[in-house]
C-alpha positions in Angstrom: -48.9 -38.1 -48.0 -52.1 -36.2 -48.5 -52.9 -32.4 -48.0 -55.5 -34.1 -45.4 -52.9 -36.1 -43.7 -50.8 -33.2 -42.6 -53.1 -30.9 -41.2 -53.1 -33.1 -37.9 -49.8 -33.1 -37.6 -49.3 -29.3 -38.5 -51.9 -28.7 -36.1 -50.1 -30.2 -33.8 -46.9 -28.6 -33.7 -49.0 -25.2 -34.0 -50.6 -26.4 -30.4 -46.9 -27.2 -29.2 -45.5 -23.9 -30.3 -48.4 -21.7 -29.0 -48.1 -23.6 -25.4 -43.9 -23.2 -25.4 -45.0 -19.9 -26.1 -47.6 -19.3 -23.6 -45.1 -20.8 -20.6 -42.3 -18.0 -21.8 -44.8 -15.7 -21.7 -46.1 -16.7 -18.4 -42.3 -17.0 -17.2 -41.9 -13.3 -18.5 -44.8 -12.1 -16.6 -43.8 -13.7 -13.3 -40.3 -12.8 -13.4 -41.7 -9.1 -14.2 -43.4 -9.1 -11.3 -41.1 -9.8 -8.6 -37.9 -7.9 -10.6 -40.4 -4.8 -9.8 -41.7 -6.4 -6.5 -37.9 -6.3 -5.6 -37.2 -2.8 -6.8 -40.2 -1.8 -5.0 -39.1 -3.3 -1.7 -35.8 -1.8 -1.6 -36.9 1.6 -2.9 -39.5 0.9 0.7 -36.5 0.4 2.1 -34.5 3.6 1.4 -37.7 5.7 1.4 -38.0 8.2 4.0 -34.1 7.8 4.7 -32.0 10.4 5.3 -29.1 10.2 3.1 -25.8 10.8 4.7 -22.3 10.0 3.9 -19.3 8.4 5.7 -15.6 8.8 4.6 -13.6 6.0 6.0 -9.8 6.8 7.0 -8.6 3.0 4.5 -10.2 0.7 2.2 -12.0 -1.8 5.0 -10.6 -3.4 8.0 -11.3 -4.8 11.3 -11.6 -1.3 12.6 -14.7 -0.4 10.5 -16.6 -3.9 12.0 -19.0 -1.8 14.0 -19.9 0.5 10.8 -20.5 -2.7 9.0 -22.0 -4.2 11.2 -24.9 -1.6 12.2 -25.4 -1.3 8.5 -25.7 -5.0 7.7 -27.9 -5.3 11.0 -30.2 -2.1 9.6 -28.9 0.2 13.0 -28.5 2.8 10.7 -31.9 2.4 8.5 -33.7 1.9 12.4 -32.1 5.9 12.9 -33.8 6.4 9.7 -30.2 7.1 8.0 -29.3 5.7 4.5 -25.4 5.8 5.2 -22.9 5.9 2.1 -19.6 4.0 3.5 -17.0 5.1 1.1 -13.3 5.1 0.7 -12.3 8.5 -0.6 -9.9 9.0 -3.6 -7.7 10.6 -0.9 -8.3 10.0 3.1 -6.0 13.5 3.6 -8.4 14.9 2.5 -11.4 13.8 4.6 -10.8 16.8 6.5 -12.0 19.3 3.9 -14.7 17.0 2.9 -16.0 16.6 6.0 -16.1 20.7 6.9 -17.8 21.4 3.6 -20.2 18.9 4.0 -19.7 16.7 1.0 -19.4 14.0 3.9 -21.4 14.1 6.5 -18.9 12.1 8.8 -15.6 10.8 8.7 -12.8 8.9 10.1 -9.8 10.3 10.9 -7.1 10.5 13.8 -6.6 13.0 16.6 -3.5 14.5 15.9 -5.1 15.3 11.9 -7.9 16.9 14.0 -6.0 19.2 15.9 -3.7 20.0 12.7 -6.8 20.6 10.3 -8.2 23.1 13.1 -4.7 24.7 13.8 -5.3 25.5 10.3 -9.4 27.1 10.3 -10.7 24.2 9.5 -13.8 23.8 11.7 -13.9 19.5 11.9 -14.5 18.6 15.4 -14.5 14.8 17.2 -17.9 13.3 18.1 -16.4 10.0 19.2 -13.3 8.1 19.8 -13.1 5.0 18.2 -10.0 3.8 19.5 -9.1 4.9 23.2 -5.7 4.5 22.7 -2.7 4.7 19.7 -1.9 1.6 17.3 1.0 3.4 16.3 4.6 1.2 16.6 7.7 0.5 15.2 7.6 -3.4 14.2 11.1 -5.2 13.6 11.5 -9.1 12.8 12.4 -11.6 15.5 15.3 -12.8 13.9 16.9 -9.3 13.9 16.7 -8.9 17.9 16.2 -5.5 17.5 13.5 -5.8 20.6 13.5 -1.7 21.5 14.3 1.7 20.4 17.4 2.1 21.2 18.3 -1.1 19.4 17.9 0.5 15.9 20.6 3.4 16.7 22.1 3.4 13.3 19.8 1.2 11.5 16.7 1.5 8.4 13.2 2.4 9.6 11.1 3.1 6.9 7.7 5.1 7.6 4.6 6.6 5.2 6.1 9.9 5.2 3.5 11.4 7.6 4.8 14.8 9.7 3.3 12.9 12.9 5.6 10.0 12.6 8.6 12.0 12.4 7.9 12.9 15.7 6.2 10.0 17.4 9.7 8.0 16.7 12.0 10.7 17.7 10.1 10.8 21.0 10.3 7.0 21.2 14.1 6.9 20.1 15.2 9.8 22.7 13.4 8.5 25.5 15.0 4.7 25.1 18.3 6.8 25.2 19.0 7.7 21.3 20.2 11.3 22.1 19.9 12.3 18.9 16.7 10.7 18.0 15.7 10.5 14.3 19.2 11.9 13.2 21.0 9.0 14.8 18.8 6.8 12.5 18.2 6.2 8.8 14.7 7.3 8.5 13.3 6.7 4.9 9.9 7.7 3.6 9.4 4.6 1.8 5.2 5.0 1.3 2.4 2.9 2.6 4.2 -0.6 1.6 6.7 -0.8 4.0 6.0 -4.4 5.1 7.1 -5.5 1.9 10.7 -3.8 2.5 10.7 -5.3 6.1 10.3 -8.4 5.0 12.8 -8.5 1.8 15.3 -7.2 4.3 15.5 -3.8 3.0 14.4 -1.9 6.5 15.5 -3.0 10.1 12.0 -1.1 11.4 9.2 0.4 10.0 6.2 2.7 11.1 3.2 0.6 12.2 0.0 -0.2 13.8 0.5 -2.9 16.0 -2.9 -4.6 15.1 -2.1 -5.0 11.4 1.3 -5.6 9.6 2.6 -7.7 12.5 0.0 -9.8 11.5 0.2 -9.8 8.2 4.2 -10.8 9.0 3.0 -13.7 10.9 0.3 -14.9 8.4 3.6 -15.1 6.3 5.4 -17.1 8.7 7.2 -14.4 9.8 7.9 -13.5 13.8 8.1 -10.1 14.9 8.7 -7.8 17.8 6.6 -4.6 18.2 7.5 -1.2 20.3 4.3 0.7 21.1 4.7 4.3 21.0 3.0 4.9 24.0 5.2 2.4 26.1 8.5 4.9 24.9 7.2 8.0 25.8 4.2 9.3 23.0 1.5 10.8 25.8 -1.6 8.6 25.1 -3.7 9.8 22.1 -6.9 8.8 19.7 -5.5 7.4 16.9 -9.4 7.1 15.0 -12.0 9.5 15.9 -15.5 10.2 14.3 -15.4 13.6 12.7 -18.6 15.9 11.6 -18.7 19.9 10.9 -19.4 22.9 13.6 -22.3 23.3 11.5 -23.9 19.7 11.6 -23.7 19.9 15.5 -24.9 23.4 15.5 -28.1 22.8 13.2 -28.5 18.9 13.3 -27.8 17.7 16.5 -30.4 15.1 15.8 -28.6 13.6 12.8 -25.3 13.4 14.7 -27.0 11.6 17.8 -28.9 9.2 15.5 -25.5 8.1 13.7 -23.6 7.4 16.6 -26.9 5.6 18.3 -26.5 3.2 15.5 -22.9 3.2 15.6 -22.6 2.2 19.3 -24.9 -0.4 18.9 -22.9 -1.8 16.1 -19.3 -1.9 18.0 -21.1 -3.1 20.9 -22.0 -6.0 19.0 -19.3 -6.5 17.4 -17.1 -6.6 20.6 -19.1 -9.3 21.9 -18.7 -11.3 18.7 -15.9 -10.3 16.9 -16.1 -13.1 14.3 -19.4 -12.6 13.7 -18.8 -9.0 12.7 -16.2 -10.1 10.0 -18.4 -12.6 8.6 -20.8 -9.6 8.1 -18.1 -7.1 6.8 -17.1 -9.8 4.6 -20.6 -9.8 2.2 -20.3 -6.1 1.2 -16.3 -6.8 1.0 -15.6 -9.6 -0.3 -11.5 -8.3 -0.8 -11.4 -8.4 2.7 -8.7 -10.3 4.3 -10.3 -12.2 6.6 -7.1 -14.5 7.5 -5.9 -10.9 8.8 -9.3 -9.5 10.0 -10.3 -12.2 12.7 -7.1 -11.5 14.4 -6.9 -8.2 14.0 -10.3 -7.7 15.2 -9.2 -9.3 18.4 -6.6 -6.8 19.1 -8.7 -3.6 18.3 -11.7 -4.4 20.6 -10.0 -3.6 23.5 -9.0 -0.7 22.5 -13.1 0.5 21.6 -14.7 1.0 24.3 -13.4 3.5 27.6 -12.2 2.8 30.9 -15.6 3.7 31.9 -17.4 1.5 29.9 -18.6 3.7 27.0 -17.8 3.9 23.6 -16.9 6.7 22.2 -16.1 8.8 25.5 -12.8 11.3 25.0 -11.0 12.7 28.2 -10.3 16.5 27.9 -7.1 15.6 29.5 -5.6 13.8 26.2 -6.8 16.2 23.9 -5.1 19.2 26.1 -1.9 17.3 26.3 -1.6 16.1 23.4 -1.9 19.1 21.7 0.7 20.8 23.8 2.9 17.8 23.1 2.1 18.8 18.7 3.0 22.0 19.7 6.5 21.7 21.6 7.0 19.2 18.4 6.0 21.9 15.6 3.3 20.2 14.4 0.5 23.2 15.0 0.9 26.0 12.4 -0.9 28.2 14.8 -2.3 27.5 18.3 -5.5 25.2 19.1 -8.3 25.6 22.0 -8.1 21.7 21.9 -11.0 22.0 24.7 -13.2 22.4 21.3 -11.7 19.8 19.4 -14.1 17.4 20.7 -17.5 16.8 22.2 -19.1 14.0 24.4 -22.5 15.8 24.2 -23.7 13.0 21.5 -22.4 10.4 23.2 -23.6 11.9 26.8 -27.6 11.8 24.8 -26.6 8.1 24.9 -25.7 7.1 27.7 
């Protein structure tokens, strides 16, 4: 073939290469754009946010719907709050955290309130979460252990928590176990005493009523569940939103807009409980969601007051139960529980 032949044909993969190379450069330059058009829009979406941080009290469950759910829903970006929702290394330690501001908020229980404050440190309740306790002692169906004074002599495992020690004795004296605690084998057996239950290595363990039980019956497994409160525990709230003295002193604001978006997230999620899994679910996808949607059924009762607001705390349960810590030696030194707590955020609210 001659020299003359091939220039068409050369010519003509040149053209071919030059065009494959113009649509990969054209491809480049659009995918550019939007990859910084993206960044752009969700830098716009942060900017001007405050940035705050939230310490939850366990990795995600039902409980933390309303969280989820006024993030995912932008609550919290409409307060102008960029919120951090975060599992800490160690949730006994949210306290601390909390009253030297490396979180803003947190979740954590009544009764780890009072203690932290028995000892100086200056956390105090902006909201209840849950109006009453979760806490009770769960047993299988087949065992007919159906009360506390069925398990005199038996295995109850717990997590090993000071509270619990107590909250069963109470339970197991006032169902007629004279000696409580001592006339049963309690055993620290750790945050995986389901599994123990169900190999038939405990008789009882330490629960919340909303959770194992139904992890037990997701596994085919029937089970009977003593609430501490029906056996003699005064009524208590087992999750409460904590900030510092100093937030509420100095930024009021901050600790009015949070809870504005945080309301409006449980009150959503109370009306459609389902919904508010399916939106926990996309920045969780480990959640158990078998568990969650039946769970979540159980714990929205339990979120909003007699009243009708979420969030409200009755002097009256923070007073008695903190005499009730007391007479059970769970207060290294004595608490002014009347300043454990505030409804003046969630009085702004109303």
């Amino acid at each position: 073939m001659l020299k003359s032949e091939l220039n068409p044909l050369a010519n003509n993969f040149m053209n071919k290469k030059l065009l494959t190379l113009g649509v990969i450069a054209v491809v480049l330059i659009v995918a550019g754009f939007y990859f910084f058009k993206n960044s752009e829009v969700q830098n716009n979406n942060t900017k001007g946010l405050t940035k705050i941080s939230l310490a939850l009290d366990w990795f995600p469950y039902a409980m933390h719907a309303g969280l989820y759910v006024a993030k995912e829903r932008s609550y919290f970006a409409d307060e102008g709050l960029d919120v951090d929702i975060h599992v800490p290394a160690n949730v006994a330690t949210i306290p601390q955290t909390v009253a030297q501001g490396r979180d803003t908020f947190g979740l954590s229980t009544e009764p780890d309130v009072l203690i932290a404050r028995s000892e100086g440190i200056p956390i105090v309740s902006i909201a209840a979460l849950t109006q009453h306790p979760l806490s009770a002692l769960t047993t299988l169906a087949e065992s007919g252990f159906k009360r506390p004074r069925d398990l005199k002599g038996k295995r109850i495992g717990y997590a090993g928590l000071p509270l619990e020690t107590v909250l069963y004795d109470t339970m197991l004296k006032f169902d007629g176990v004279q000696n409580g605690i001592e006339d049963v084998q309690f055993t620290n057996v750790g945050y995986d005493a389901l599994t123990g239950l169900l190999a038939g290595q405990l008789d009882a363990i330490s629960s919340y009523y909303t959770n194992q039980p139904i992890i037990a019956e997701n596994q085919g497994r029937k089970v009977n569940t003593m609430k501490a409160v029906d056996y003699g525990v005064p009524d208590y709230y087992d999750l409460v939103i904590v900030t510092n003295e100093d937030t509420i002193k100095n930024n009021p604001d901050l600790a009015e807009r949070f809870l504005r978006a945080a309301t409006k997230g449980y009150k959503e999620a109370t009306l459609k409980p389902q919904d508010a899994i399916s939106l926990m679910a996309r920045s969780n996808p480990e959640l158990d969601t078998a568990v969650a949607n039946k769970e979540i059924l159980l714990e929205t009762p339990v979120w909003i007051a007699d009243n009708g607001v979420f969030g409200w705390q009755e002097e009256s349960k923070w007073v008695g139960f903190a005499q009730w810590m007391k007479d059970g030696s769970l207060l290294t030194k004595p608490v002014d529980a009347q300043k454990a707590f505030t409804n003046s955020f969630i009085e702004s609210l109303k």
